[in-house]
LOVOKE-148256 format. One record per residue (C-alpha): residue number from 1; residue in one letter; x, y, z. Coordinates in Angstrom, 2 decimals. Layout:
# residues N
+-----+------+---------+---------+---------+
| pos | code |       x |       y |       z |
+-----+------+---------+---------+---------+
| NUM |    a |       X |       Y |       Z |
...
+-----+------+---------+---------+---------+
//
This chain:
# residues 401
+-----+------+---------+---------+---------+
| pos | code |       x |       y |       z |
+-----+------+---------+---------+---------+
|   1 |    x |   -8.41 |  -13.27 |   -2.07 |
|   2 |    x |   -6.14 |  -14.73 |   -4.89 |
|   3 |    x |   -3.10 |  -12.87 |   -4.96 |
|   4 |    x |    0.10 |  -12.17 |   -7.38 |
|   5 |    x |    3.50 |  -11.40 |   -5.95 |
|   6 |    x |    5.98 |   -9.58 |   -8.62 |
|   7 |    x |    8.91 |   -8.50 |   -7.01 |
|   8 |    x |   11.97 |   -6.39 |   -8.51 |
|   9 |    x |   13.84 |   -3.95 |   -8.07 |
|  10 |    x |   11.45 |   -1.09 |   -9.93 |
|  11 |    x |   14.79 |    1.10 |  -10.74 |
|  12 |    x |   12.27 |    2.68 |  -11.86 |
|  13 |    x |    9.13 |    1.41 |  -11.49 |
|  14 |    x |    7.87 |    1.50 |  -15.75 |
|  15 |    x |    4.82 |    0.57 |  -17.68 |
|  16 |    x |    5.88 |   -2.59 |  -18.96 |
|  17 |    x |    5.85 |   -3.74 |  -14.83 |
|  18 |    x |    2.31 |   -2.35 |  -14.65 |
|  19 |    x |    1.47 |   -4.05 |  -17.95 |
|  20 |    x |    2.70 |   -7.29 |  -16.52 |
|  21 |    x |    0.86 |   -6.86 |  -13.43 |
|  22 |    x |   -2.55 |   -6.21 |  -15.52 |
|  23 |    x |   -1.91 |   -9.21 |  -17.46 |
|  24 |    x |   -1.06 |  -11.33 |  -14.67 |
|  25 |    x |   -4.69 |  -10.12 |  -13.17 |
|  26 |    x |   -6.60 |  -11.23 |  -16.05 |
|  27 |    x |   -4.80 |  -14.40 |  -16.92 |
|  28 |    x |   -5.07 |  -15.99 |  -13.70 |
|  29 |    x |   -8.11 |  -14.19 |  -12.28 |
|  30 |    x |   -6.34 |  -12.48 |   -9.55 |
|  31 |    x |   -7.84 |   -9.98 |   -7.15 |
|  32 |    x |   -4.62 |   -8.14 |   -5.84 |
|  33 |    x |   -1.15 |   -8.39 |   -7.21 |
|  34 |    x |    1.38 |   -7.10 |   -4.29 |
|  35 |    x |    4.85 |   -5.33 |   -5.76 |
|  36 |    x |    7.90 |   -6.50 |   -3.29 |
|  37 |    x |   10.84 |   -3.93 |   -4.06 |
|  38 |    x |   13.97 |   -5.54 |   -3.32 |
|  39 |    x |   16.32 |   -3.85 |   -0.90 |
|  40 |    x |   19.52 |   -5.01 |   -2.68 |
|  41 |    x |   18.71 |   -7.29 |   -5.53 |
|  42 |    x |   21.62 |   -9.91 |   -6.08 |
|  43 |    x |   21.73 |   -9.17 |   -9.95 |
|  44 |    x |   21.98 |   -5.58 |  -10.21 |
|  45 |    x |   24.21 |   -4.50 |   -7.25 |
|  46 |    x |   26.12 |   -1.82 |   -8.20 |
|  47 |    x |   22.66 |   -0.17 |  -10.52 |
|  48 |    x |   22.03 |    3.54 |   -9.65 |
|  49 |    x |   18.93 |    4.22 |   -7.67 |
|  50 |    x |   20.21 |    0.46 |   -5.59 |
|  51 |    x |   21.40 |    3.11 |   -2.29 |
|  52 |    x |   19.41 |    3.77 |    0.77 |
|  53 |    x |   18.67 |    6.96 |   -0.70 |
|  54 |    x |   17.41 |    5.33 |   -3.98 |
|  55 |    x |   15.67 |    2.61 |   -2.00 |
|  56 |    x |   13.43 |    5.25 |   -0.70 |
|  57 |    x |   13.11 |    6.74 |   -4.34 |
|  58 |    x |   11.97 |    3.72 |   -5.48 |
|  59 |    x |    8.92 |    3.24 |   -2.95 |
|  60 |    x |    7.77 |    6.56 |   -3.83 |
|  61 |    x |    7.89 |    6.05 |   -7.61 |
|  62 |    x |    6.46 |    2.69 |   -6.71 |
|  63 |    x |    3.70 |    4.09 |   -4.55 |
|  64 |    x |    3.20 |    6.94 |   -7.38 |
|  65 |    x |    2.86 |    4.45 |  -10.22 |
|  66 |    x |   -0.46 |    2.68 |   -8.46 |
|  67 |    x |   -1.94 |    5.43 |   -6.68 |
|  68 |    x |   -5.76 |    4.79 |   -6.18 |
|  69 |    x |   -5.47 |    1.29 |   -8.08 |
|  70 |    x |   -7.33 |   -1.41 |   -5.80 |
|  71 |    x |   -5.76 |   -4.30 |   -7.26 |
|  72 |    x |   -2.55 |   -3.25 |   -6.49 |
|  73 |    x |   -0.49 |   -3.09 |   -2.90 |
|  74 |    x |    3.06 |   -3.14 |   -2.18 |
|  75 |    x |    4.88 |   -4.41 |    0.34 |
|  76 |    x |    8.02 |   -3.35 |    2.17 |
|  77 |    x |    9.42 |   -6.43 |    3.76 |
|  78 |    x |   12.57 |   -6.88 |    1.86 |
|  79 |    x |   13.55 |   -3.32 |    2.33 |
|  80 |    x |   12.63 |   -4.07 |    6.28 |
|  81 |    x |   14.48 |   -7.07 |    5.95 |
|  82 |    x |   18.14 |   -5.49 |    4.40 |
|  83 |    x |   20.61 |   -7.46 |    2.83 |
|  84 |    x |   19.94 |   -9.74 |    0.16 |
|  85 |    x |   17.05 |  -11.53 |    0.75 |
|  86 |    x |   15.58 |  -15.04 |   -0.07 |
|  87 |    x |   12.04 |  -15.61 |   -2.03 |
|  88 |    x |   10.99 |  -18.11 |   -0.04 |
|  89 |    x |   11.32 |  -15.57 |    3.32 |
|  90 |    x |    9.37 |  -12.88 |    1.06 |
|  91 |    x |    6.56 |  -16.28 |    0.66 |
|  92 |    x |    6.69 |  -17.37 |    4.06 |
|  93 |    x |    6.07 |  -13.47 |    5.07 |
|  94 |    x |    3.56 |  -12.37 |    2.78 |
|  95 |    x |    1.43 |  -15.44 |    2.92 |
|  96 |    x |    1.47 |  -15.13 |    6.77 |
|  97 |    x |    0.48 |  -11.65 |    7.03 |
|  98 |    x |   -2.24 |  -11.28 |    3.60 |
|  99 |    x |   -3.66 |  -14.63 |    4.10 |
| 100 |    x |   -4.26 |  -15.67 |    0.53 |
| 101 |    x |   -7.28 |  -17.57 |   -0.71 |
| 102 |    x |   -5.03 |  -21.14 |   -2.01 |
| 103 |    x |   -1.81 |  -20.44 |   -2.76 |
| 104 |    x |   -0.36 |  -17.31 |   -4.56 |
| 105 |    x |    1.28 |  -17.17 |   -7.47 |
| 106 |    x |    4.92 |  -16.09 |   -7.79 |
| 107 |    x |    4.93 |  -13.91 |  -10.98 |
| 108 |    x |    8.58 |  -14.17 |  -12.66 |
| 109 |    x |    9.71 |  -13.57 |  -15.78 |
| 110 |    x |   11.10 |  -16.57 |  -18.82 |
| 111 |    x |   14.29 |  -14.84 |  -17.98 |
| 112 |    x |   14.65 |  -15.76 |  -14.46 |
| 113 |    x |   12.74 |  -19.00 |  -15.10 |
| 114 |    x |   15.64 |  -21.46 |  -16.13 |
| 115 |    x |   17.38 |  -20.57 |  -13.00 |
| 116 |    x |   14.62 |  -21.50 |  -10.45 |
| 117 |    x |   15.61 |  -24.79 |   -9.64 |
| 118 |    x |   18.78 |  -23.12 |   -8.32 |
| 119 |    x |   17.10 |  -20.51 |   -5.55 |
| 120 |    x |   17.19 |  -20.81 |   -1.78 |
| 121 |    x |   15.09 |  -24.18 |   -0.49 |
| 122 |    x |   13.20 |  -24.21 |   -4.13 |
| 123 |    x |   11.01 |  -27.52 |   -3.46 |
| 124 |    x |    9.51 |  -25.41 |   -0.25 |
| 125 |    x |    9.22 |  -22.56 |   -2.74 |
| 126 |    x |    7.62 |  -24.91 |   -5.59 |
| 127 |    x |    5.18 |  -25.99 |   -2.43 |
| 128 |    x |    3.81 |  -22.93 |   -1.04 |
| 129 |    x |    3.44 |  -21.40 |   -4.28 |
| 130 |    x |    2.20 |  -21.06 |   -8.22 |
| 131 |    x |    5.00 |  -20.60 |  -10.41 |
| 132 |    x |    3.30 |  -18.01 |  -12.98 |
| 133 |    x |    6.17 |  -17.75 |  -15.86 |
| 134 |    x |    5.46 |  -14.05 |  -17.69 |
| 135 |    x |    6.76 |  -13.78 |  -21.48 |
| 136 |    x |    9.80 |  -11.25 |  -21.17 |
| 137 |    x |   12.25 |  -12.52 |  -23.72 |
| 138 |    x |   10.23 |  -14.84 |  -26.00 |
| 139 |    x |    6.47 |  -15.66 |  -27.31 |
| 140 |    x |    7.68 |  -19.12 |  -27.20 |
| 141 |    x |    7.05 |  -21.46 |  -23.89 |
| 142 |    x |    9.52 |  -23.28 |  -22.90 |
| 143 |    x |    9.23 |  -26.19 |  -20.94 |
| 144 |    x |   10.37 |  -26.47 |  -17.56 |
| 145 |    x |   11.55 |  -29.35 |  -14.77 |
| 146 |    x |    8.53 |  -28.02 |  -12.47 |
| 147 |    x |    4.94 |  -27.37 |  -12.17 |
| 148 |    x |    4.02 |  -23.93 |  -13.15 |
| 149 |    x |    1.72 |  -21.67 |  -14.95 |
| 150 |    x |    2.29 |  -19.30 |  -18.26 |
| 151 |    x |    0.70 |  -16.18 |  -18.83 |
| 152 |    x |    0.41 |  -14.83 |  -22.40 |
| 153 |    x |    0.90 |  -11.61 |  -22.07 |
| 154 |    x |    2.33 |   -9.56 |  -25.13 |
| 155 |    x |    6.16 |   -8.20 |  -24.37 |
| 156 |    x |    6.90 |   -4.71 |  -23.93 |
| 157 |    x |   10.78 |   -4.10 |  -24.69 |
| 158 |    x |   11.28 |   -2.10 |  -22.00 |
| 159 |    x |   13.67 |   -2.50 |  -19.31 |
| 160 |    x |   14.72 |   -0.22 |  -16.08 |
| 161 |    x |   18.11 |   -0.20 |  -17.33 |
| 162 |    x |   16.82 |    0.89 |  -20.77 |
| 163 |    x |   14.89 |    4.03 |  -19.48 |
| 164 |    x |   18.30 |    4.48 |  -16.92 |
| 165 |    x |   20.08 |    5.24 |  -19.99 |
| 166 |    x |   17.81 |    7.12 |  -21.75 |
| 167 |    x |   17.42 |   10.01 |  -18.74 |
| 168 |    x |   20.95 |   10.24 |  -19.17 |
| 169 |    x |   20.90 |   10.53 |  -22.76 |
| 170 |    x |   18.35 |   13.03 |  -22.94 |
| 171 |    x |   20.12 |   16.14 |  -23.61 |
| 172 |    x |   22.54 |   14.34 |  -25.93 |
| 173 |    x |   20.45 |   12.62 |  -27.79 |
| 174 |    x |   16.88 |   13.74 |  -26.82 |
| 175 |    x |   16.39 |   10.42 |  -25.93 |
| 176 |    x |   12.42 |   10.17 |  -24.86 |
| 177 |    x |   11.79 |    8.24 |  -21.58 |
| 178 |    x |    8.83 |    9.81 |  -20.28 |
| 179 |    x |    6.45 |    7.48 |  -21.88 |
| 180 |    x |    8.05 |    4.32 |  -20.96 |
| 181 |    x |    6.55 |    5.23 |  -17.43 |
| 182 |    x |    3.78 |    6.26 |  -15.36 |
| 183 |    x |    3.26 |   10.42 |  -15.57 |
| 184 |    x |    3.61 |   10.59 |  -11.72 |
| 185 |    x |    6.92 |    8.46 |  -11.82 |
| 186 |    x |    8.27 |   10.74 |  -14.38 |
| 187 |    x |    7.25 |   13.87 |  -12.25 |
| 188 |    x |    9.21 |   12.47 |   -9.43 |
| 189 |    x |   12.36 |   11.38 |  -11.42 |
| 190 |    x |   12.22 |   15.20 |  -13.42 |
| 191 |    x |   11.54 |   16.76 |   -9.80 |
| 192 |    x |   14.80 |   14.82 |   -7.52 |
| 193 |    x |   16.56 |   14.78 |  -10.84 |
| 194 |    x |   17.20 |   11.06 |  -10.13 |
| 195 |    x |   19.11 |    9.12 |  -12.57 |
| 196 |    x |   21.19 |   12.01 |  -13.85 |
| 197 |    x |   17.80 |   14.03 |  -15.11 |
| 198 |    x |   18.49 |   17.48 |  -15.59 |
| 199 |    x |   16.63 |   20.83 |  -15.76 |
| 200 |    x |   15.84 |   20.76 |  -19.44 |
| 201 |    x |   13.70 |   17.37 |  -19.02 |
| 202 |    x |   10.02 |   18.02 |  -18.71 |
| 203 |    x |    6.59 |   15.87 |  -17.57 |
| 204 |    x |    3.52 |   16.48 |  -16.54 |
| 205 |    x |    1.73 |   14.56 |  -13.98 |
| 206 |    x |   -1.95 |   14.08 |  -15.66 |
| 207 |    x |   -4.46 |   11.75 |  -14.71 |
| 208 |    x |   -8.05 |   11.03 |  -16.04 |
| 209 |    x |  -10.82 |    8.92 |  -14.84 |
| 210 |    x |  -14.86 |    9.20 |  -14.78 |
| 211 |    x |  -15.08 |    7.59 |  -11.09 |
| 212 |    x |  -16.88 |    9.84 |   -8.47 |
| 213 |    x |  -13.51 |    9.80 |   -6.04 |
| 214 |    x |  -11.10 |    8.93 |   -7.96 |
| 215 |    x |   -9.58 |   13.10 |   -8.77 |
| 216 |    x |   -9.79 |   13.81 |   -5.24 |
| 217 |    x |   -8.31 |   10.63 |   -4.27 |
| 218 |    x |   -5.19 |   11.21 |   -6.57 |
| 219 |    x |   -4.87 |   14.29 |   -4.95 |
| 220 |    x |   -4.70 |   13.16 |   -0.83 |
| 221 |    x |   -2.76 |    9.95 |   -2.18 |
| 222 |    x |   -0.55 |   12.65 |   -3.65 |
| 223 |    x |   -0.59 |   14.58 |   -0.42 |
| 224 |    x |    0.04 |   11.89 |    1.85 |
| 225 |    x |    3.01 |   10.42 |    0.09 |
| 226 |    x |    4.65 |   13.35 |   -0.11 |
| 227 |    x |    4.10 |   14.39 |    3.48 |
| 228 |    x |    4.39 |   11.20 |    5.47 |
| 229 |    x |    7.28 |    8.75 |    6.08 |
| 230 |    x |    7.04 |    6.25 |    3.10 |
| 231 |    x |    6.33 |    3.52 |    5.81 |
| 232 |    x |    3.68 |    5.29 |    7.29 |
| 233 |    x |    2.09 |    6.23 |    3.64 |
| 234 |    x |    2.76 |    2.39 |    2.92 |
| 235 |    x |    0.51 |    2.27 |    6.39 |
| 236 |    x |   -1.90 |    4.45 |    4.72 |
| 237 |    x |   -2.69 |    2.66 |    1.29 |
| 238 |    x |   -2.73 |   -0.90 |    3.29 |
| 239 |    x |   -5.22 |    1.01 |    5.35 |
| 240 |    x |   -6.97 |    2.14 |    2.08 |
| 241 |    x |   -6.77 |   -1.25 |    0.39 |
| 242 |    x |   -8.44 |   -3.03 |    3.64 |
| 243 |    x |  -10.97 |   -0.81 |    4.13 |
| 244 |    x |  -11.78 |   -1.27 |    0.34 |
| 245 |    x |  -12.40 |   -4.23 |    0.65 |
| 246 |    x |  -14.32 |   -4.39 |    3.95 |
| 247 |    x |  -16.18 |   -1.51 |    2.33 |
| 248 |    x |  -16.91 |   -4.37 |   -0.54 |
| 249 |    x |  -17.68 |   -6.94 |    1.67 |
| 250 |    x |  -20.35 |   -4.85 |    3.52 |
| 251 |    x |  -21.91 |   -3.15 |    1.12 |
| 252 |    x |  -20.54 |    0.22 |    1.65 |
| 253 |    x |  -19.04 |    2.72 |   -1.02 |
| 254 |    x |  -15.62 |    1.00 |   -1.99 |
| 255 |    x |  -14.27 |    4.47 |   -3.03 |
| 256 |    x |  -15.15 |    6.28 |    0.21 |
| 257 |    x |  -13.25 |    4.08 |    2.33 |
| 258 |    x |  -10.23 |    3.71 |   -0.07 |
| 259 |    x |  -10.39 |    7.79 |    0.31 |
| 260 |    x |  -11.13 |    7.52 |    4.39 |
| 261 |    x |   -8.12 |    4.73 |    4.51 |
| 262 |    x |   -5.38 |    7.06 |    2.55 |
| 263 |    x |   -6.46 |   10.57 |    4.28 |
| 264 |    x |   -6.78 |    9.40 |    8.10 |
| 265 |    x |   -3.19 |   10.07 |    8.88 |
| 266 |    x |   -2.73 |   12.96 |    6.87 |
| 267 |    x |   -1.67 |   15.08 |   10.00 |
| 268 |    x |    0.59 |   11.88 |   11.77 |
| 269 |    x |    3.54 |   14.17 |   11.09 |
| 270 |    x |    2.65 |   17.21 |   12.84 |
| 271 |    x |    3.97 |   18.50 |   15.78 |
| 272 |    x |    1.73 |   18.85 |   18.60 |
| 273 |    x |    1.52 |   22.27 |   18.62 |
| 274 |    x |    0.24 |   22.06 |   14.99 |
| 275 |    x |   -2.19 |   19.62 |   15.79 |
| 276 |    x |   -3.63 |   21.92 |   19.04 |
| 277 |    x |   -4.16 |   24.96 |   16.19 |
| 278 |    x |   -5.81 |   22.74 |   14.14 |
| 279 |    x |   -7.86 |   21.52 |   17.27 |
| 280 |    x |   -8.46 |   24.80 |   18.14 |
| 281 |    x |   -9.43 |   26.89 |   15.54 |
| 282 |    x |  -12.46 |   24.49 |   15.05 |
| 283 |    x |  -13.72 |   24.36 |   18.98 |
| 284 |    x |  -13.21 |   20.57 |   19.22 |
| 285 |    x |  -13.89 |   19.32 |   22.91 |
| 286 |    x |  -10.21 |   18.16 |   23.82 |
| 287 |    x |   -9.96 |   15.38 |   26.94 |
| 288 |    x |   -7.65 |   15.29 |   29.88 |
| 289 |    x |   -5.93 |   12.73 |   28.02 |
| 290 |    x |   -6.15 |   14.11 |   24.46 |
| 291 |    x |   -4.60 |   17.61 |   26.09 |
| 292 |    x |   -1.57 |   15.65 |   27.61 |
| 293 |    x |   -1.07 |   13.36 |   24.23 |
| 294 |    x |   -2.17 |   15.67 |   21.72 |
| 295 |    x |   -1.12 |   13.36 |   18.78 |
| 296 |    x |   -3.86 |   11.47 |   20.25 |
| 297 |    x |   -5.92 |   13.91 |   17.84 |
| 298 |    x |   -4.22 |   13.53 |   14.99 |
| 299 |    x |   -7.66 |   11.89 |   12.94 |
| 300 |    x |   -9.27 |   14.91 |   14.45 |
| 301 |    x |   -7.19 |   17.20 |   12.68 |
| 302 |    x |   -6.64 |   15.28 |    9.53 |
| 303 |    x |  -10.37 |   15.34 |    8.78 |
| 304 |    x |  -10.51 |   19.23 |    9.15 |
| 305 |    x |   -7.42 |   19.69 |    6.64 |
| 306 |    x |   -9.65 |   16.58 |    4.38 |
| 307 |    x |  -12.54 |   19.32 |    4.70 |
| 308 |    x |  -10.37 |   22.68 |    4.07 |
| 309 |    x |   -7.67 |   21.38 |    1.80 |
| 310 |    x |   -9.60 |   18.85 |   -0.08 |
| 311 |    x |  -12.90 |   20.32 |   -0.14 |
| 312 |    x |  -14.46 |   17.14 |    1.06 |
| 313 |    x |  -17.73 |   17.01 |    2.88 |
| 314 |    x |  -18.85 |   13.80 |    3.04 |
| 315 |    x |  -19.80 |   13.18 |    6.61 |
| 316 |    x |  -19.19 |    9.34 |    6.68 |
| 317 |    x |  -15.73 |   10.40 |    5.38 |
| 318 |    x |  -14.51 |   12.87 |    7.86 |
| 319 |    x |  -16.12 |   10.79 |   10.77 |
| 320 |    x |  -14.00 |    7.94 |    9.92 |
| 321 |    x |  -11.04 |    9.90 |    9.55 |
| 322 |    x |  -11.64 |   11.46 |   13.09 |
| 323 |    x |  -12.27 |    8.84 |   15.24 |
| 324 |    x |  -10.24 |    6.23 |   13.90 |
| 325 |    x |   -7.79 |    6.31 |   16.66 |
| 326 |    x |   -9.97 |    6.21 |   19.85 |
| 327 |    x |  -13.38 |    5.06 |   18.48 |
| 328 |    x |  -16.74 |    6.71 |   19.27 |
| 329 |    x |  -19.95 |    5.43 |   20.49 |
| 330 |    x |  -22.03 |    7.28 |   17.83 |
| 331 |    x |  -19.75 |    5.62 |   14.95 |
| 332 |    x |  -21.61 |    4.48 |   11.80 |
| 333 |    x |  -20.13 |    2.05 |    9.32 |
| 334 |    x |  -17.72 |    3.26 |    7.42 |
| 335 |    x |  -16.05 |    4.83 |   10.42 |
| 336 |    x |  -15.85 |    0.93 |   12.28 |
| 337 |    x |  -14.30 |   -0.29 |    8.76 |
| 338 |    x |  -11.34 |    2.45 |    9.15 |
| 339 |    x |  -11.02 |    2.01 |   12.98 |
| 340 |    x |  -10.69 |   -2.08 |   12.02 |
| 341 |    x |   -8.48 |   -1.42 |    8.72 |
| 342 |    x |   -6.32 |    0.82 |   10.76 |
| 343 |    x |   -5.29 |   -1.90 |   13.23 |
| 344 |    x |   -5.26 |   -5.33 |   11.11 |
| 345 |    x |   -4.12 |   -3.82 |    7.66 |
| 346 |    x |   -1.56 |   -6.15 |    6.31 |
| 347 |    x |    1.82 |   -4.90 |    7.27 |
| 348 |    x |    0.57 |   -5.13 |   11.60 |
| 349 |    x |    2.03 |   -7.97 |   13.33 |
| 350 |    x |   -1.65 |   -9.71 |   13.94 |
| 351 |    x |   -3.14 |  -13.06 |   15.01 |
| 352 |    x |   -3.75 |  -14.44 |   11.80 |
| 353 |    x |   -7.07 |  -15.35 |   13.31 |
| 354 |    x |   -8.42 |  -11.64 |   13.36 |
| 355 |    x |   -7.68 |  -11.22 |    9.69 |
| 356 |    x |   -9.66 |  -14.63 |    9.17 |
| 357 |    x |  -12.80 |  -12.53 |   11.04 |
| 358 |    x |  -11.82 |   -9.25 |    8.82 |
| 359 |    x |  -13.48 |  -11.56 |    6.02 |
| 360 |    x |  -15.94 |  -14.14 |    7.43 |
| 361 |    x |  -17.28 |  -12.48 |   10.73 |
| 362 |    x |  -20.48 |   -9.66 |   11.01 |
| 363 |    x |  -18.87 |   -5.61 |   11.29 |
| 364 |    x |  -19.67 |   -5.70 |   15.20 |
| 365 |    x |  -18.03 |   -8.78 |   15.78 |
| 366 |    x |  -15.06 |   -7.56 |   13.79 |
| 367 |    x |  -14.83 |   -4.57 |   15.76 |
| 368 |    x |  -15.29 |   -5.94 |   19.30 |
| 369 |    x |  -12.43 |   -8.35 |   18.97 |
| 370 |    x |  -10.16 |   -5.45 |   17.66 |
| 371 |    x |  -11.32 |   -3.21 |   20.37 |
| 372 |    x |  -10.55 |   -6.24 |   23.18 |
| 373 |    x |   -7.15 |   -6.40 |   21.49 |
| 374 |    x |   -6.47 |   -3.01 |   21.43 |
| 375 |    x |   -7.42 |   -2.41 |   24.90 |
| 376 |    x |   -4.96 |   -5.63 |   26.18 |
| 377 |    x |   -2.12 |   -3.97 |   24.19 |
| 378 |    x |   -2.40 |   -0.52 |   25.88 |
| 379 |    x |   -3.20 |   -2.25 |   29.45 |
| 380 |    x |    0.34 |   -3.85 |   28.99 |
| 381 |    x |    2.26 |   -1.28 |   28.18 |
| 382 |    x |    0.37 |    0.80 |   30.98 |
| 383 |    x |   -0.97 |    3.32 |   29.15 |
| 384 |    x |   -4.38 |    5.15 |   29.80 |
| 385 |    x |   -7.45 |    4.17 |   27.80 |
| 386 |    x |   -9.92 |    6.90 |   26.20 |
| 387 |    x |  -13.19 |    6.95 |   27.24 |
| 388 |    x |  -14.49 |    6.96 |   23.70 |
| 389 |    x |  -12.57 |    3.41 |   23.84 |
| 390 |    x |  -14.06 |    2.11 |   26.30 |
| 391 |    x |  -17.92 |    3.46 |   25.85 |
| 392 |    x |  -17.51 |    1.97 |   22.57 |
| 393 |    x |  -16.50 |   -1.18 |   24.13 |
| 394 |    x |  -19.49 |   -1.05 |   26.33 |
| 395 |    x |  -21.79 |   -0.43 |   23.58 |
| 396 |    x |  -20.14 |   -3.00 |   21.50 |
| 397 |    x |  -20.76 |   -5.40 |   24.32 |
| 398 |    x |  -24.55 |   -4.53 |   25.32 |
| 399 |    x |  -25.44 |   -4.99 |   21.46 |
| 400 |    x |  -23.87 |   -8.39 |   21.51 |
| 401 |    x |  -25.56 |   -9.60 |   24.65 |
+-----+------+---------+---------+---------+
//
């Protein structure tokens, strides 16, 4: 996979990023560009929106802005990180965990450009990545004391700071802002009145597409972000993005695991007795071990609120979404890809060698070596295995052999 990395601080999150990002995919033929929001950028310190609070703002705009977009994944590390933190640890991570195909290429604006030679350990920067210089100040390339890339891309006077200023303008002046960004990023800035928005501001949150998932996967995105933690939505859309590609790979529907990925935690942050209703109601078979660990059923019950909430029916879909915490025997394909995607999307603390079989090795073989990895983990922490776990094991085992 060749990948982008653009990181910021997305105060908010605005088109001209997204435009950037697009560009950046077509100029240097890019499969994935990953967004890395700073947790405390070193040039805009004292910026509204730069607080814990607004750090979690900003993921959610963030996550908001690229709902359902393959080519786009963001990643959390800086915020995990705290303090100010160093490119070349952001490289050093990312590169680690997504494994990209050659190196990746460090997306930064002509603003930030002159000053590169300056940054933390810059040679070991200059050698584990492209330098891909993005036109934000001037049409004109300018030559610099290092190897890197330019991408043409047109600029869009936009700024953070800019649309900042015009939220708090608004009633004065009715200064317009909403088009400057994504409709669901304005719909979340109007709704936490972030950025001194008041009452009087409107948006609408509108999308439109022609793809056969893509309406009802706007609406679970939507769904999960707003009811999960933002690291376990972040959890979620890696899921989503794996099992997209997986889904690629193997000649599955793309779309159906994207949807399967984003919806199978859906009901991670219900209580147990929630869960049980849920459980319940629909005359699932509940184990000895499931009925002492009842988030153990959690896929169970987000597939039923997938069926009921979201009116989807698709039973490769609401397998996957169901068994991807214990496994199953009976599983076809798509539900293997979500039981793998679950466990080696790209913010788990893997061996690198299991992502290397995510892309080279056959689905079985994928999914026996997660399954003998997942069964070591829970053996040393002393914790009891399902039985679905281990007959899929088994089976697993007698098909190789």
């Amino acid at each position: 996979m060749k990948l982008g990395i653009l990181g910021g601080s997305f105060n908010p999150v605005h088109l001209g990023h997204l435009f950037l990002a697009n560009s950046a995919i077509s100029a240097l033929n890019l499969d994935r560009v990953v967004f890395v929001p700073a947790f405390c950028s070193p040039f805009k310190t004292e910026a509204e929106g730069m607080t814990e609070e607004g750090t979690g703002n900003r993921l959610d705009m963030l996550a908001a802005a690229v709902s359902s977009d393959h080519r786009f994944a963001i990643d959390s590390c800086e915020i995990k990180r705290q303090g100010v933190s160093y490119t070349i640890d952001t490289l050093e991570d990312i590169i680690a965990r997504f494994l990209p195909q050659g190196k990746p290429y460090l997306i930064i604006g002509d603003d930030l450009a002159a000053d590169l030679p300056k940054w933390n350990q810059y040679e070991k920067i200059l050698e584990l990545a492209v330098i891909a210089i993005a036109r934000r100040k001037t049409n004109t390339a300018v030559k610099h004391p290092f190897p890197c890339v330019y991408i043409e891309n047109e600029i869009m006077n936009i700024s953070s700071q800019m649309i900042r200023q015009k939220i708090k303008d608004n009633d004065i002046k009715g200064s317009d802002w909403h088009s400057l960004v994504p409709s669901a990023v304005s719909a979340i800035i109007q709704d936490r009145r972030l950025y001194g928005c008041s009452s009087n501001s409107s948006a609408a949150l509108a999308f439109g597409s022609d793809k056969i998932y893509d309406s009802v996967i706007q609406k679970v995105e939507a769904a999960a972000r707003e009811t999960l933690t933002i690291e376990r939505f972040l959890h979620s859309r890696n899921t989503a993005l794996h099992a997209y590609d997986m889904c690629s790979r193997f000649g599955l529907d793309p779309a159906a695991g994207y949807l399967a990925g984003i919806a199978h935690d859906l009901a991670k942050q219900l209580d147990n007795k929630q869960i049980l209703k849920i459980i319940k109601s629909e005359r699932i078979p509940v184990s000895s071990l499931e009925k002492n660990k009842p988030n153990l059923l959690h896929g169970k019950a987000a597939a039923v609120l997938l069926r009921d909430r979201f009116s989807i029916h698709n039973e490769d879909v609401l397998e996957a979404v169901a068994c991807h915490t214990s496994g199953n025997e009976k599983m076809g394909a798509l539900a293997k890809v979500i039981y793998i995607a679950d466990k080696t999307e790209s913010s788990r603390n893997i061996d690198p060698a299991l992502r290397i079989m995510c892309r080279e090795a056959d689905l079985d073989s994928i999914l026996f070596a997660v399954l003998e990895k997942t069964i070591m983990k829970l053996k040393a922490k002393e914790l009891d295995l399902s039985k679905d776990t281990i007959m899929l094991l088994n089976k697993i085992k007698e098909k190789k052999t």
